[in-house]
C-alpha positions as CSV (number, residue, x, y, z in Angstrom):
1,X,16.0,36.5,62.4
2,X,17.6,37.5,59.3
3,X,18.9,34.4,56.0
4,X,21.7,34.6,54.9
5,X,22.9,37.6,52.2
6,X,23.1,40.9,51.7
7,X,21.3,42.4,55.1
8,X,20.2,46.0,54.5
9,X,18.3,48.9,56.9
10,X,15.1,49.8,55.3
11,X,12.5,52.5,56.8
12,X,8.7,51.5,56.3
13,X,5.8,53.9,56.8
14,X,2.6,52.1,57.8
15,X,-0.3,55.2,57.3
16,X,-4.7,53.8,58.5
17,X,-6.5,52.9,61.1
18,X,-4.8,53.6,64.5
19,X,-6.8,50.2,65.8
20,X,-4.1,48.2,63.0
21,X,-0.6,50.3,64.0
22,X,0.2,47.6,66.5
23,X,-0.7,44.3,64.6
24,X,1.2,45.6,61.2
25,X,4.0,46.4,63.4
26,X,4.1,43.1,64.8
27,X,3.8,41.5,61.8
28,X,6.7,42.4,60.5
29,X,8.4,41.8,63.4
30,X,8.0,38.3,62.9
31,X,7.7,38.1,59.2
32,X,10.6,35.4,58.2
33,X,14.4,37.2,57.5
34,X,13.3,40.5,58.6
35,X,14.2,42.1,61.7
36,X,12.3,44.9,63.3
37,X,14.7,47.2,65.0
38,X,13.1,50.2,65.6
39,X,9.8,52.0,65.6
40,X,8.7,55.5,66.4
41,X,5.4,56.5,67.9
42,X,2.3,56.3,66.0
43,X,1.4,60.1,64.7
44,X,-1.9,60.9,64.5
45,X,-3.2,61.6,60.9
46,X,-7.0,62.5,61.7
47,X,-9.7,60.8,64.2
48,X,-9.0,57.6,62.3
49,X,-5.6,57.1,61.0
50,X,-2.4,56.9,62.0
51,X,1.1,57.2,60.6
52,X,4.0,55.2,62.0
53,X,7.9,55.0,60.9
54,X,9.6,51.5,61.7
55,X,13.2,50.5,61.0
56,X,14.1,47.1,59.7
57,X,16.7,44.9,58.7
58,X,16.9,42.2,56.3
59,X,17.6,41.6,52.5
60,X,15.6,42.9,49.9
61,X,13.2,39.6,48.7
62,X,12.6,39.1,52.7
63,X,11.5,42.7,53.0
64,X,9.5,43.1,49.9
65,X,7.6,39.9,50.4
66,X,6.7,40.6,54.4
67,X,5.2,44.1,52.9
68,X,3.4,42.1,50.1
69,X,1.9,40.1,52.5
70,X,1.1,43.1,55.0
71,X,0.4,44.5,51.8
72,X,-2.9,41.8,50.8
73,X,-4.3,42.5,54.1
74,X,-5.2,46.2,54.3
75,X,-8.0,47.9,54.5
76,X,-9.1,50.2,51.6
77,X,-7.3,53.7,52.3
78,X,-4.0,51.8,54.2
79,X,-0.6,51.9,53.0
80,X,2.4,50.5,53.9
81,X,5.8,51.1,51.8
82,X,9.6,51.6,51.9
83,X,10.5,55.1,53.0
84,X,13.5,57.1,50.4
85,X,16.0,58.6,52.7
């Protein structure tokens, strides 16, 4: 559930190891203030990696530090950031 203030859509792209797509989406689903609303299908990068596009909603401290945190967490060669529209 999102705090209160300004509540804003962000797109995140989560790009490694297909065996993580699921536990970073969840995540930050239930990272505090932030609100998963969507998610495509992972796309397959290679044999190993995956890319997949989630939508979420919450304001911009909640967001940033739920990625920080997903963020500390990854393997060598995963990413996860905000998407530019």
């Amino acid at each position: 559930m999102c705090d209160a203030g300004t509540v804003t859509v962000y797109r995140i792209k989560f790009e490694g190891p297909a065996g993580l797509a699921v536990r970073i989406a969840t995540e930050l689903a239930d990272a505090n203030g932030v609100d998963l609303t969507s998610s495509k299908p992972p796309a397959i990068i290679d044999e190993r990696s995956v890319s997949l596009d989630m939508t979420v909603k919450g304001n911009q401290s909640d967001v940033s530090d739920a990625l920080a945190a997903i963020r500390d967490d990854l393997p060598q060669g995963a990413s996860i950031e905000l998407v530019d529209d």
